[in-house]
Backbone as numpy.savetxt, mean C-alpha at the origin, in Angstrom:
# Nx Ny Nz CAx CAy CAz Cx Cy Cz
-16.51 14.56 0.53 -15.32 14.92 -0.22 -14.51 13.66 -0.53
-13.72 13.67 -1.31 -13.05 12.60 -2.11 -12.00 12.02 -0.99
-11.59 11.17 -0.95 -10.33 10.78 -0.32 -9.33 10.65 -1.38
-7.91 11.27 -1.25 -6.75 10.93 -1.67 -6.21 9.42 -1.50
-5.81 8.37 -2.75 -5.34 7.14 -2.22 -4.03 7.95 -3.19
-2.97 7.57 -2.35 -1.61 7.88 -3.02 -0.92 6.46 -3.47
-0.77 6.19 -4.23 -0.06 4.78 -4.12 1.35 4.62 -5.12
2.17 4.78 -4.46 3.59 4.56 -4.83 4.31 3.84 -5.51
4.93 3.68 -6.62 5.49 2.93 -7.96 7.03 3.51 -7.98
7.27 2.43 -8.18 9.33 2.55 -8.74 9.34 1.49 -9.09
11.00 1.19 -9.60 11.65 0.69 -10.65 11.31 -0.61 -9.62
11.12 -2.22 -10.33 11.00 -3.34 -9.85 9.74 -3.25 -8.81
8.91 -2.04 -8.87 8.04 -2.58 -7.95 7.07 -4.05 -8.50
6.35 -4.65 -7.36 5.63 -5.78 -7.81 4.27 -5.07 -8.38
4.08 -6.12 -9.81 3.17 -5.06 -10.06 1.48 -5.44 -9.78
1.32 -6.86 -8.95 -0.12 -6.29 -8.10 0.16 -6.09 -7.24
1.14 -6.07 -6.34 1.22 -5.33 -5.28 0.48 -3.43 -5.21
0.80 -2.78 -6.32 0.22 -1.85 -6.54 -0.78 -1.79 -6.92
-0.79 -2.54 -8.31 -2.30 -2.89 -9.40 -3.61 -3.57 -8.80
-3.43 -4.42 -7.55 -4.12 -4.81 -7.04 -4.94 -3.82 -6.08
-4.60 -3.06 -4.90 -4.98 -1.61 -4.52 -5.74 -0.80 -5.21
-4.82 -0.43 -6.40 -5.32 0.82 -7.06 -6.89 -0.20 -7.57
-7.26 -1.39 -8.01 -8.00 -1.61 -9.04 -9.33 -1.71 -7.72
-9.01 -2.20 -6.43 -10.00 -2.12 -5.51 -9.95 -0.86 -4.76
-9.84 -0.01 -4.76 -9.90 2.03 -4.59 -10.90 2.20 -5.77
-10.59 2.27 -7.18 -11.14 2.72 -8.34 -12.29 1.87 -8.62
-12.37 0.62 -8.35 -13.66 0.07 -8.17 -14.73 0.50 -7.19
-14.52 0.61 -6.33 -15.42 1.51 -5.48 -15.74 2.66 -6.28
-14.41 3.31 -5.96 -15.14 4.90 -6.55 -15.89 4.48 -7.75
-15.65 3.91 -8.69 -16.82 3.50 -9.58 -18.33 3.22 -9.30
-17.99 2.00 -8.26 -19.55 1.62 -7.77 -20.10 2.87 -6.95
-19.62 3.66 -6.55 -20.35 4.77 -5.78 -20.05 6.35 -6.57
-20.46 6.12 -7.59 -20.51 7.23 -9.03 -19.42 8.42 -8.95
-18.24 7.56 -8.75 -17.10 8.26 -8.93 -17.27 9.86 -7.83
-17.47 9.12 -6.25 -16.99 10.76 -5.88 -16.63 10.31 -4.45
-15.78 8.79 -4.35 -15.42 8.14 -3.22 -13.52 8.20 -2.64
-13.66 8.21 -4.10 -11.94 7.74 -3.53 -11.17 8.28 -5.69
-10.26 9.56 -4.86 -9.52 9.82 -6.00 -7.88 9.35 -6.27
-7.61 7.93 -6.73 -6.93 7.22 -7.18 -5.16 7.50 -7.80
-4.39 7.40 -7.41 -3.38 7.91 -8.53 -1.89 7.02 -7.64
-1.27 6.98 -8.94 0.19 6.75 -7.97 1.08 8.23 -8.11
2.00 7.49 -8.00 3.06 8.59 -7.52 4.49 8.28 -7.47
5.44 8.76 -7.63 6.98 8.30 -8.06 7.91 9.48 -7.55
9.27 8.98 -7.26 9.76 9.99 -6.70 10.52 11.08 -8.10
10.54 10.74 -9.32 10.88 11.78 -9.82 9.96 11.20 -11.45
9.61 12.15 -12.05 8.83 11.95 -13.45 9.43 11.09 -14.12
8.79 10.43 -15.34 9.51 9.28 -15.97 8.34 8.11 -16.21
8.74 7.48 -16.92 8.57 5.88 -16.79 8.93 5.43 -16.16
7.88 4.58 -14.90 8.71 3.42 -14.47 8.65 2.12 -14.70
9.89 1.56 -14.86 9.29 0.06 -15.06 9.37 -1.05 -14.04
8.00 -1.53 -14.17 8.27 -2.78 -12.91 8.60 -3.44 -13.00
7.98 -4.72 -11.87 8.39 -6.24 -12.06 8.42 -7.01 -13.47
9.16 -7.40 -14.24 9.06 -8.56 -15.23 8.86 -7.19 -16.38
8.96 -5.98 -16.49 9.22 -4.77 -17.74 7.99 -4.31 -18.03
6.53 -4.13 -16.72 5.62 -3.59 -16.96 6.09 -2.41 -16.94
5.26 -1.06 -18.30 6.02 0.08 -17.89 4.78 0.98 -17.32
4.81 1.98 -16.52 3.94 2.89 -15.99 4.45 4.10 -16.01
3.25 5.07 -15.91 3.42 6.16 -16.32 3.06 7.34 -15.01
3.61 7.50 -13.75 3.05 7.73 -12.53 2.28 9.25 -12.71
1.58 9.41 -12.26 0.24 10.76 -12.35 1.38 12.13 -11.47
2.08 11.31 -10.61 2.83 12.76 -9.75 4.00 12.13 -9.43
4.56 13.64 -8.94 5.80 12.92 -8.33 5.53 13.49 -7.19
6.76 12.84 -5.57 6.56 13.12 -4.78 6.18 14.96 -4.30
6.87 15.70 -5.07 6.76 17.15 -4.52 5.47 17.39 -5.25
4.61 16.74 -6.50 3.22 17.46 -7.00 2.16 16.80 -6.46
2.22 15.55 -5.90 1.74 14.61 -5.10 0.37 15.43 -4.19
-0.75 15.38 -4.52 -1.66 16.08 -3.50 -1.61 15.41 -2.17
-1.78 15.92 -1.14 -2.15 15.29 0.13 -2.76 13.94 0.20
-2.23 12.92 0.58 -2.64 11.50 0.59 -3.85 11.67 2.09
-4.84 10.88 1.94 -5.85 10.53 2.83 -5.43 8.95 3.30
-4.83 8.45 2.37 -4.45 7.28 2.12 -3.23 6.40 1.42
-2.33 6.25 2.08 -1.15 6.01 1.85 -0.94 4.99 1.30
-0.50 4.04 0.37 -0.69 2.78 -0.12 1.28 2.67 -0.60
2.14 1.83 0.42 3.50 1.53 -0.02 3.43 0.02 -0.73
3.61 -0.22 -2.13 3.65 -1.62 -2.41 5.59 -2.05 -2.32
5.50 -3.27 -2.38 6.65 -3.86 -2.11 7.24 -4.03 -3.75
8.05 -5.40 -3.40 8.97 -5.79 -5.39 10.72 -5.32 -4.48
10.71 -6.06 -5.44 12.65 -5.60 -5.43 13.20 -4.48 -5.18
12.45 -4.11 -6.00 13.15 -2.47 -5.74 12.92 -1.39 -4.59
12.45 -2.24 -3.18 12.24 -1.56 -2.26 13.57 -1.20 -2.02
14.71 -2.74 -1.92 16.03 -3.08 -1.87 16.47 -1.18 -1.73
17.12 -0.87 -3.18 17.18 0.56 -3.06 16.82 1.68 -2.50
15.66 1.70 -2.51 14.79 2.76 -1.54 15.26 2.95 -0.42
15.12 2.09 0.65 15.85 2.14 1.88 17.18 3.03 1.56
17.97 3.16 0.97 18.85 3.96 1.06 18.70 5.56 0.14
17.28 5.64 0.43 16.74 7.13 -0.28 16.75 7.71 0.84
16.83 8.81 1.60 16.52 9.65 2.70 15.18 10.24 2.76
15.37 11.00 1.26 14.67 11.96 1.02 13.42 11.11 0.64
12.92 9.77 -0.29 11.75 9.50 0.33 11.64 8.93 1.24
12.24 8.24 2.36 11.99 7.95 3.52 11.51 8.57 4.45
11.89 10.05 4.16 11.38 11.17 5.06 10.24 11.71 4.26
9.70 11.84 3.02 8.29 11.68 2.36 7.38 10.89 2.83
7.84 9.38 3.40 6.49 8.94 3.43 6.55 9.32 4.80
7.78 9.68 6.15 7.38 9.82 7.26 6.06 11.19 7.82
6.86 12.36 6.56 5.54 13.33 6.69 4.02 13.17 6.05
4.37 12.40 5.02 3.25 12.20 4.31 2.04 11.60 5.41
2.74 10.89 6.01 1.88 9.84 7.05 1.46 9.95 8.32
2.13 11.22 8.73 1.96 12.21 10.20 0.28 12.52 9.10
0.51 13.03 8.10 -1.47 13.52 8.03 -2.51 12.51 7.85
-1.63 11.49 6.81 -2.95 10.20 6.20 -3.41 9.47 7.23
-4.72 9.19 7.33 -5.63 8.70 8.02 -5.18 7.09 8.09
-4.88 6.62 6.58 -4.45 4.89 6.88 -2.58 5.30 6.02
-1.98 4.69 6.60 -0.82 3.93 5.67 -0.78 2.77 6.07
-0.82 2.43 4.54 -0.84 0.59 3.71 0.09 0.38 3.60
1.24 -0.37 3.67 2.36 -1.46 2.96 1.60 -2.92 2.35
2.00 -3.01 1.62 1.74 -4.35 0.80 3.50 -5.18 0.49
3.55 -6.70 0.71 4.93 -6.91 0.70 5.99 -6.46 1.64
6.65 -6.20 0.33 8.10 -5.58 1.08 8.42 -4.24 1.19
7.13 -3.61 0.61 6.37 -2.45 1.34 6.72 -2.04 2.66
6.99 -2.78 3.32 6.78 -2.85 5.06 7.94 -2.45 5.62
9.09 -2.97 4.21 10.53 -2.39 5.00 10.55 -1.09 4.82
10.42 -0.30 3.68 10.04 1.22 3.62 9.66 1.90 5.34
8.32 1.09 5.61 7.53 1.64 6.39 8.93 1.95 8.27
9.34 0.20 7.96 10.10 0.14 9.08 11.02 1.06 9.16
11.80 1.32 7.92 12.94 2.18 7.67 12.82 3.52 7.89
11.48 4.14 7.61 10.69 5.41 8.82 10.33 5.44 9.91
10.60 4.38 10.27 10.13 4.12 11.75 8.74 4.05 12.31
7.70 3.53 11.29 7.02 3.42 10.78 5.65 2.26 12.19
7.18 1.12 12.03 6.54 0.01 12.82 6.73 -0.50 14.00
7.29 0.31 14.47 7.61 0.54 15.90 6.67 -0.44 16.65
6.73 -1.19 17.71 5.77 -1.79 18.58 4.42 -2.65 18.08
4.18 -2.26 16.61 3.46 -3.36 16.34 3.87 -4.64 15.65
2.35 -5.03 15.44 2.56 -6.47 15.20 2.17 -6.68 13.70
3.15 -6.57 12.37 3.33 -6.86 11.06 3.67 -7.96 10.58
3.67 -8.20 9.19 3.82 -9.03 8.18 4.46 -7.91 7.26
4.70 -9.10 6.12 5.76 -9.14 4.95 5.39 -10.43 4.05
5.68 -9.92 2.52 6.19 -11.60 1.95 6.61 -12.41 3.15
6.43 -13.77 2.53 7.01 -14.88 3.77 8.30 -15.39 3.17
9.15 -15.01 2.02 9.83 -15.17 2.05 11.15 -14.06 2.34
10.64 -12.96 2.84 11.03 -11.83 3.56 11.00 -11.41 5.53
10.88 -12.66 5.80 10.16 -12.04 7.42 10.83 -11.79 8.03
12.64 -12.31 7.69 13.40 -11.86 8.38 14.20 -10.70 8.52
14.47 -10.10 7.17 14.68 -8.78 6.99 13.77 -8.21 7.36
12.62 -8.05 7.73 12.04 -7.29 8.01 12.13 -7.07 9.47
12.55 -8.52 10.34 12.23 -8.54 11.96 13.69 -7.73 11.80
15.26 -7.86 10.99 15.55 -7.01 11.19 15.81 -5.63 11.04
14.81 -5.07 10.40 14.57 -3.27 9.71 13.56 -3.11 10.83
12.79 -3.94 11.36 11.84 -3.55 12.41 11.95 -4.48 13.69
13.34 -3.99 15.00 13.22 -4.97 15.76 12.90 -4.69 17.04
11.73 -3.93 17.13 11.20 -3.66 18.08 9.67 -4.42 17.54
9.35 -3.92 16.35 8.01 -5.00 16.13 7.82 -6.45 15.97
6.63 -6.78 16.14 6.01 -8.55 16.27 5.82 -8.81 15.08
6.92 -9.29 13.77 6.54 -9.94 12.86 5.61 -11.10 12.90
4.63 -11.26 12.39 3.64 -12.29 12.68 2.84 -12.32 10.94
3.52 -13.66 10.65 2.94 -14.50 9.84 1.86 -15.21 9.23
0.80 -15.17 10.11 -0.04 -16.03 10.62 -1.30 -15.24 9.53
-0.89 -13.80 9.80 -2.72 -13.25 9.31 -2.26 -12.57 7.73
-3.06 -12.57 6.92 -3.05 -11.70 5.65 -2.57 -10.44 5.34
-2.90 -9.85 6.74 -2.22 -8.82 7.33 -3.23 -8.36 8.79
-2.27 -7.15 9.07 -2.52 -6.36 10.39 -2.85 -5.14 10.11
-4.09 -4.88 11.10 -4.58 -3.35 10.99 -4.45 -3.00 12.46
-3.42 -1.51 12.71 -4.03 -1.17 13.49 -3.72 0.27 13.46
-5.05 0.38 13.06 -5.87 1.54 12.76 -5.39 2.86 11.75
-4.49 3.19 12.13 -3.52 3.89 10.97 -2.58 3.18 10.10
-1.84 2.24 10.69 -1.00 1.58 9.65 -1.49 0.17 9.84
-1.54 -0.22 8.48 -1.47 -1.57 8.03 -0.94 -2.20 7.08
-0.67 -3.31 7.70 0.89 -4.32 6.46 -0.09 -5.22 6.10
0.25 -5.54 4.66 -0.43 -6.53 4.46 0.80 -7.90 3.82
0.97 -8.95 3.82 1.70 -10.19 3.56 1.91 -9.64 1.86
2.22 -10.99 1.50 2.77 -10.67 -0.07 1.85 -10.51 -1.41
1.96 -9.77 -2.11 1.46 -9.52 -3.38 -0.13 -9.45 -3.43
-0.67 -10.31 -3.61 -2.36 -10.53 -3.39 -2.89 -10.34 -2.16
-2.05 -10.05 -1.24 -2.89 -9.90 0.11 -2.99 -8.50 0.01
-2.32 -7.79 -1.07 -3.06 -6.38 -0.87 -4.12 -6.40 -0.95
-4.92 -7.26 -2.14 -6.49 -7.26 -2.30 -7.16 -6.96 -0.84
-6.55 -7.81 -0.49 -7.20 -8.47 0.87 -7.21 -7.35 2.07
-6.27 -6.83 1.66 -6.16 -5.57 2.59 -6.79 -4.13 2.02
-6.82 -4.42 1.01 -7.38 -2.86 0.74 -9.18 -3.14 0.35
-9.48 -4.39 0.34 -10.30 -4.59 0.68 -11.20 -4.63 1.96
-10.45 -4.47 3.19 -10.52 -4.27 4.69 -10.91 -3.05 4.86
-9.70 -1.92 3.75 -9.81 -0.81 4.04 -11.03 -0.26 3.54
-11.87 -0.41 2.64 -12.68 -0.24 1.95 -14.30 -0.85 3.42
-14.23 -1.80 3.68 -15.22 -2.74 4.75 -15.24 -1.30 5.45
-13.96 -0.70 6.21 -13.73 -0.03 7.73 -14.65 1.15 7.57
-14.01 1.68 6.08 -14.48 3.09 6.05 -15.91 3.25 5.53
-16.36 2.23 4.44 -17.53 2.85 3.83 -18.63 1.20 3.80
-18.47 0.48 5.28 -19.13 -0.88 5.19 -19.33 -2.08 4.68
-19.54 -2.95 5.22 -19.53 -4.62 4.59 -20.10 -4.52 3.29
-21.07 -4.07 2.52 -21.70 -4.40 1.73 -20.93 -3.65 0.76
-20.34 -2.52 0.25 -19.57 -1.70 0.05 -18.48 -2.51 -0.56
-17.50 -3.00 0.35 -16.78 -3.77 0.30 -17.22 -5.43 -0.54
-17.99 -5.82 -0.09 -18.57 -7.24 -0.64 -18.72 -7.14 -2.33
-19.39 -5.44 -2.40 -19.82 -5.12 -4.01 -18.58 -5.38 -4.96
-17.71 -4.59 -4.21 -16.48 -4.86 -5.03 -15.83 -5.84 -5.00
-15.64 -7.32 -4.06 -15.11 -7.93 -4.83 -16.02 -8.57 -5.45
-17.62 -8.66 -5.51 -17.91 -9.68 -6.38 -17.74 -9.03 -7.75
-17.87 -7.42 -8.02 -17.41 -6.75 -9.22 -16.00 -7.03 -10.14
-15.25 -7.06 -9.34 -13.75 -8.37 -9.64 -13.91 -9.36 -9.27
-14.80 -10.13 -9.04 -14.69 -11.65 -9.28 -13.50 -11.85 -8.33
-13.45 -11.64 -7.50 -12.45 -12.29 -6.52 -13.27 -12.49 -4.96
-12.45 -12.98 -4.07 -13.54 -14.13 -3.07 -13.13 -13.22 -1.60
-13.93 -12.63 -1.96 -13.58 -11.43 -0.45 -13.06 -12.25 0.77
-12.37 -12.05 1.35 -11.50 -12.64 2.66 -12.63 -12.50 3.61
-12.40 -13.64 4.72 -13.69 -13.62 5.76 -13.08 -12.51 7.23
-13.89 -12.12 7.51 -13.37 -10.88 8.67 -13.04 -11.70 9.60
């Protein structure tokens, strides 16, 4: 059966922070004849949104038509800024994520995550020019700099913008194997991260 990747868009999000995810999810499901992974974002109310630098998007759901995520994907951008003072999705992604098997942050993604309480006791990343807001939205967790990101096991942060690749490329290795994973990035031409 398909896995749900939910992946989340608003106003100023970064836009590979998202675009990057969604394009390694949908590449797979491609390389494995479309019946791996069913793709979509999601927004908290219908509309256009526009991102970073006036990309505009057109989100597939909103939070209440939103099918069950298997796979949670929070990207970061400016406009997390705001969010944090949403309740009502803060408490979306907290239920959303009691069911999904992985939740992703990418960026500043991570403060979302913290702001649900998300990151409790582990050991995350963020943009690096973000690490400190984040140690304080999450100050019980081990901001740590050092790796592309952190998996553990249900939630994972990944550092800034392009390290989503890198991470949802992980996610892709965990669930459906190295070679799997390898296909797609040489299919995007990008330089798969070493495990």
């Amino acid at each position: 059966m398909k896995q749900n990747v939910a992946i989340l868009v608003f106003d100023d999000v970064e836009v590979l922070d998202f675009a990057g995810p969604f394009e390694v999810f949908a590449v797979t499901d491609e390389l494995l004849g479309y019946n791996t992974f069913n793709v979509f974002t999601v927004a908290t109310k219908p509309g256009t949104v526009r991102a970073r630098n006036g990309l505009k998007v057109v989100p597939d759901h909103t939070c209440e038509s939103c099918p069950a995520p298997d796979i949670l994907v929070i990207p970061g951008g400016f406009g997390t800024r705001a969010l944090l003072r949403e309740p009502s999705l803060l408490e979306w992604i907290r239920v959303k994520s009691r069911h999904a098997g992985i939740v992703m942050s990418v960026c500043t993604g991570a403060f979302l995550l913290a702001k649900a309480g998300l990151l409790d006791g582990l050991r995350v990343t963020t943009h690096h020019e973000c690490l400190d807001t984040l140690r304080e939205l999450a100050p019980t967790a081990t901001v740590d700099p050092t790796a592309r990101f952190h998996d553990h096991g249900k939630i994972l942060t990944a550092a800034g913008i392009s390290a989503g690749i890198d991470c949802s490329l992980h996610v892709v290795r965990r669930l459906l194997g190295a070679e799997t994973a390898a296909a797609t990035a040489r299919y995007m031409e990008y330089r798969e991260p070493a495990v």
